[in-house]
C-alpha positions as CSV (number, residue, x, y, z in Angstrom):
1,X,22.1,98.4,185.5
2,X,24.1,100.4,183.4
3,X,25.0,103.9,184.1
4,X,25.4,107.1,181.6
5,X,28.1,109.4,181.4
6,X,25.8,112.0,182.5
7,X,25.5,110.4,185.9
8,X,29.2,109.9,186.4
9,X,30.1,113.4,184.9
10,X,26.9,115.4,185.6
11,X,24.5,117.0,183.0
12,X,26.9,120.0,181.9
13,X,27.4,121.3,178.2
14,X,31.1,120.6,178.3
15,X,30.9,116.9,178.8
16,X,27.8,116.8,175.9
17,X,30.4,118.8,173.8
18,X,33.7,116.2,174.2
19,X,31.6,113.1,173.8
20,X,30.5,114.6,170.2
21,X,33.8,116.2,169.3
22,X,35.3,112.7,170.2
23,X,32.3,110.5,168.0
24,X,32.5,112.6,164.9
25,X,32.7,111.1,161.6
26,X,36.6,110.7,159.8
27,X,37.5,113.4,157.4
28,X,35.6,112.6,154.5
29,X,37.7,110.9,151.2
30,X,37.8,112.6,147.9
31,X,36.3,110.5,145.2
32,X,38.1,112.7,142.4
33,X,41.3,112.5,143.9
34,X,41.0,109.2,143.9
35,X,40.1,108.8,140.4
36,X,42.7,110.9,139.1
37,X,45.6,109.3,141.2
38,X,44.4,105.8,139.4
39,X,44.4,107.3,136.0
40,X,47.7,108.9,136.8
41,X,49.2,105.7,138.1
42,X,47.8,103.9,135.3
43,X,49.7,106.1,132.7
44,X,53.1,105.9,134.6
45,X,52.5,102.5,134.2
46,X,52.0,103.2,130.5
47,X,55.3,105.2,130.3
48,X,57.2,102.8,132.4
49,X,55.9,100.3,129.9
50,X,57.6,102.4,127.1
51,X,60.4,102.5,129.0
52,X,61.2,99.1,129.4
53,X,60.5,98.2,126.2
54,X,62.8,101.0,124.9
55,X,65.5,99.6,127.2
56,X,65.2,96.1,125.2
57,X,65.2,97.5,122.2
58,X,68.1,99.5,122.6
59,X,69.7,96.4,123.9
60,X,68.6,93.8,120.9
61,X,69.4,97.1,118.0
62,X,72.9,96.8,119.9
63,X,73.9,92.9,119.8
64,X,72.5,92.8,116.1
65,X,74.5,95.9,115.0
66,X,77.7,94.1,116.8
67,X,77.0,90.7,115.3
68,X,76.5,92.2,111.9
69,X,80.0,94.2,112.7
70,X,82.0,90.7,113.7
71,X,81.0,89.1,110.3
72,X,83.1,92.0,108.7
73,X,85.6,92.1,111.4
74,X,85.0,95.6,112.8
75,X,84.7,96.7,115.9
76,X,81.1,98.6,116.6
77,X,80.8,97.7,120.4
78,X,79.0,100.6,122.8
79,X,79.5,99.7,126.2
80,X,77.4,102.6,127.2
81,X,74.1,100.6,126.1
82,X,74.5,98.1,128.8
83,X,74.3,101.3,131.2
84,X,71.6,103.0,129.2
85,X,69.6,99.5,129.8
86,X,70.6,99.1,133.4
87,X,69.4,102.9,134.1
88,X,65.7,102.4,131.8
89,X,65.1,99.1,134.1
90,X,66.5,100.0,137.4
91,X,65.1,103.9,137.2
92,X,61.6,102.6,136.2
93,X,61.0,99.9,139.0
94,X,62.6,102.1,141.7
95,X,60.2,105.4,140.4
96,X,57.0,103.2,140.1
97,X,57.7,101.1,143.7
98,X,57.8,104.6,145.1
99,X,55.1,105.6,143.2
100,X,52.5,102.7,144.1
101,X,53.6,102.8,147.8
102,X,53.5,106.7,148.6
103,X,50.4,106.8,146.5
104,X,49.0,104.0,148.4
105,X,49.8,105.1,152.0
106,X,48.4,108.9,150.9
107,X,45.4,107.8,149.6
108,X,44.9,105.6,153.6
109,X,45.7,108.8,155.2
110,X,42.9,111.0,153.5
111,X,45.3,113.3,151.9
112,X,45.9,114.2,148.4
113,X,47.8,112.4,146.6
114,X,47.4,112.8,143.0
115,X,50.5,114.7,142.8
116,X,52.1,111.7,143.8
117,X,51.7,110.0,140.6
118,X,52.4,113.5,138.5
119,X,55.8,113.9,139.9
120,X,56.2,109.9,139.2
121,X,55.0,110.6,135.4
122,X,57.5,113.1,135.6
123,X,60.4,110.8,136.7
124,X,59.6,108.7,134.4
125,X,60.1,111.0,131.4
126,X,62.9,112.0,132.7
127,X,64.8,108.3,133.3
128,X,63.5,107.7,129.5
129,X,65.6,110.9,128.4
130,X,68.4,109.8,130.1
131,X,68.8,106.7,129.0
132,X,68.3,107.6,125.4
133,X,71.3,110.3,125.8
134,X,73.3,108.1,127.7
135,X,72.5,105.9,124.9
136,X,73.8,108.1,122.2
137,X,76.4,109.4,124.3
138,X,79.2,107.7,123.1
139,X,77.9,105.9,120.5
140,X,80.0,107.9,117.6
């Protein structure tokens, strides 16, 4: 024999009350958000993308410019390319780790977190402008 809540608590409106404030659905997920946090993630991927491939390309443009300089025995070396490289490849894993993972987690919680990407698109532009002045920074 199994026994009700009602006859262990009595038949009052409170306890009907807390057993359906306690069995109510979750908050219900955003489908939109959703979709726009994936697009969003999927063009910082894009840009990180860029980025990298920026960062080689500064790199190779800087050994064949120094190679070309050793055959006429001038100096052309920019040590400030290695750094520009560093900050293009360390900037853009750090930003999208952070990205995928608060993204992630936000998106578990319920809460809105297209922004999340936005501000990592952001980041991203802005590690790609650095290293492009950091790039041309000394390089005259």
């Amino acid at each position: 024999m199994t026994a009700s809540y009602k006859e262990f608590l009595g038949d009052d409106a409170i306890v009907d009350n807390l057993v359906m404030t306690t069995t109510q659905p979750p908050a219900r997920r955003r489908p939109a958000d959703r979709v726009v946090t994936i697009l969003l993630l999927t063009a910082h991927a894009l840009l990180a993308l860029y980025t990298v491939a920026g960062a080689f390309g500064i790199q190779s443009y800087q050994e064949e410019e120094e190679s070309r300089c050793r055959s006429h025995d001038l100096d052309c070396s920019n040590p400030w390319v290695a750094v520009a490289a560093w900050i293009g490849w360390g900037g853009t894993g750090l930003l999208f780790i952070l990205d995928l993972v608060f993204a992630i987690r936000w998106m578990r919680k319920g809460r809105p977190a297209f922004y999340v990407p936005l501000l990592g698109c952001l980041g991203q532009v802005a590690v790609f402008v650095a290293m492009i002045v950091i790039n041309r920074w000394k390089a005259g």
